[in-house]
C-alpha angles and dihedrals in degrees: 000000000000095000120008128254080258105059084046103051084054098049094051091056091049086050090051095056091054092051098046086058093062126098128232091268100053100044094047091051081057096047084048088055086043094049096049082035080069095051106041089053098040094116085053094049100040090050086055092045093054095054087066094041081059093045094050090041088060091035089060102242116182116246094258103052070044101060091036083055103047119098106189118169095275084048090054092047084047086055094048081041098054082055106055096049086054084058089055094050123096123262111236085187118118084007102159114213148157092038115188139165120221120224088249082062082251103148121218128190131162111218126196115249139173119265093232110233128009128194118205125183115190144175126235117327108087090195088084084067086071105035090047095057098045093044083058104041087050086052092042093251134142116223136212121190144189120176137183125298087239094059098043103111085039091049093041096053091043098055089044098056081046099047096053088048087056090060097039095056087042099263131128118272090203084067097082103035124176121212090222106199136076087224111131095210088060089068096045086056093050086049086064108050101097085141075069121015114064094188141019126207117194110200119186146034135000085265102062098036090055088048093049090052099047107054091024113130085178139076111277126208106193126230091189137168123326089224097161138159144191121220126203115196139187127303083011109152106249099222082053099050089041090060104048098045102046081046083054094045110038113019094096110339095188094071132093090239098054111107110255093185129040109204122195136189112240086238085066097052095101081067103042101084083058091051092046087050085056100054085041102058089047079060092255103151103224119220115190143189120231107294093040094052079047088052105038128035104204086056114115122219105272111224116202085251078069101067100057096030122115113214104181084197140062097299109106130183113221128198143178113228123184101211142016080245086058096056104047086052083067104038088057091045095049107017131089095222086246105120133335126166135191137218109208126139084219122097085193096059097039087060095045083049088046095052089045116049104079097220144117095262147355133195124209107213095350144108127266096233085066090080088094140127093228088042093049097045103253090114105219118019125215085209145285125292116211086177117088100225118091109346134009133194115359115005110217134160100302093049086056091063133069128181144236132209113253103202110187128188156159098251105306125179128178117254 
């Protein structure tokens, strides 16, 4: 390594200070030169970004880490894109709220600041490169990032073009730092550094974020499993629960928010042969438990490795259930309180289901894929938290800050 994860992780605290010092204009005139920064350089980009398609090819990746790795030219003007909806976004820092008076004439106010640094260590989708950083320069943060070995030309080339673009638009370039090297121990010092580093955000399999939790001397916010699931209960409309559940399910498989087990309330079961055509035909491979393998012959066994098991391609569990209570039984036994949605014709029951399922979040009549940053209207995400402290479901720009107490007074002094 040229500089050590120390000096980085220094540097990016000293970085931090000076950006949590700018105002919204000027942050926002550096995200501008950062987002055009993207474009100008996208052959670049995308010619980095081959070297690693090659590599994983060879590597054997599946097609989805694949398809989460891959910047072609409509990725990199996603990734411009992403910026430039952050820009439009407002600043919650330097927000003042919850204003009060003591009876001494002593006035408290909290007021929204940046965390300071975050590190963040993520698999795959170099995308995230981008949308981190500009998540973090909008709140008045500093990032570090790692990511995997199979992103490492992509990510690279990424934080370079970034980095330059700091210093052009005044910034500074230590604000966005790249721990350049596939060397594991690299990520056990930066695990360390909670002199540094604020906050750490894990993003990728079972594996990392174990490891993550496991050496981490500073705080951890978990991107953890997809493991999500539609649930069609009764009296549901069938061309609605078609449609949500092939969306779920097949709009883009690879990804934490897909729908990885389809439940259904015994009363639907007359409908159910037409919905598992639908996912077929779409090429899901469909694994059962007894009454759907009864039902339907192209259904696999499901093991109870099934249940709790995140895909992240065309393969779905499906499972009758004879009540909503059932099903979020199950739900809360198998899931990873990430995302689960419900079909009902019934705004009563959409609300209980709601109540009941613990996750980050849960859509009434609506697809998995909508717990999103974009889709809920945060712009770019750092990520999802399935945990509950101190931030659940997307983490935008608000969930990047924290606050303090400004107590001013005349003089006061305690008796």
């Amino acid at each position: 390594m040229d500089i050590s994860v120390e000096d980085i992780g220094k540097n990016a605290r000293r970085a931090g200070r000076a950006l949590a010092l700018l105002g919204t204009a000027e942050k926002n005139r550096a995200l501008e030169i950062l987002a055009k920064a993207i474009l100008d350089n996208s052959s670049f980009i995308q010619k980095e970004n081959s070297k690693d398609i090659e590599a994983g090819k060879k590597n054997g990746l599946t097609d989805a880490m694949l398809d989460r790795l891959r910047l072609d030219t409509k990725g990199i003007e996603g990734m411009a894109k992403g910026i430039r909806e952050i820009i439009a976004l407002p600043d919650p820092v330097g927000r003042v709220y919850d204003e009060a008076v003591r009876p001494n004439g002593l006035k408290i106010h909290k007021v929204r600041v940046p965390i300071g640094v975050f590190g963040i260590i993520y698999e795959s989708r170099p995308n995230v490169t981008a949308d981190a950083s500009a998540l973090c320069i909008k709140s008045g943060n500093a990032v570090v990032l790692r990511g995997g070995s199979e992103a490492f030309n992509s990510n690279l080339a990424i934080v370079s073009v970034l980095s330059k673009a700091l210093a052009e638009a005044g910034l500074p370039s230590e604000a966005i730092q790249f721990i350049a090297t596939t060397d594991r121990d690299a990520v056990l010092k930066m695990l360390k550094l909670d002199k540094y580093i604020d906050v750490i955000i894990p993003r990728g399999g079972p594996g990392l974020i174990k490891f993550v939790s496991e050496n981490s001397t500073i705080p951890v916010v978990k991107h953890d499993a997809g493991v999500c699931s539609v649930y069609v209960d009764e009296g549901a409309e069938f061309e609605t629960a078609r449609n949500i559940a092939v969306n779920s399910k097949t709009q883009r498989p690879g990804v934490c928010n897909a729908a990885e087990k389809l439940i259904v309330h015994s009363a639907w079961l007359a409908n159910l042969p037409m919905l598992l055509d639908a996912l077929s035909e779409k090429g899901v491979e469909i694994r059962g438990d007894s009454r759907v393998c009864e039902l339907y012959a192209k259904a696999k066994p499901a093991t109870e490795e099934s249940w709790s098991k995140e895909y992240l391609s065309l393969i779905i569990s499906v499972k009758v259930v004879d009540s909503m209570e059932e099903a979020v039984e199950h739900i809360e036994e198998y899931g990873s309180h990430h995302t689960d949605s419900i079909v009902t014709p019934s705004v009563e029951r959409g609300e209980m289901f709601a109540k009941s399922v613990d996750s980050s979040a849960v859509m009434v009549n609506a697809s998995t894929r909508f717990n999103d940053g974009g889709e809920l209207g945060l712009g770019a995400e750092m990520g999802i938290s399935t945990q509950k402290l101190h931030v659940r479901g997307p983490m935008g720009l608000e969930e990047l800050t924290t606050y303090k107490y400004v107590a001013v007074g005349e003089g006061h002094v305690r008796s």
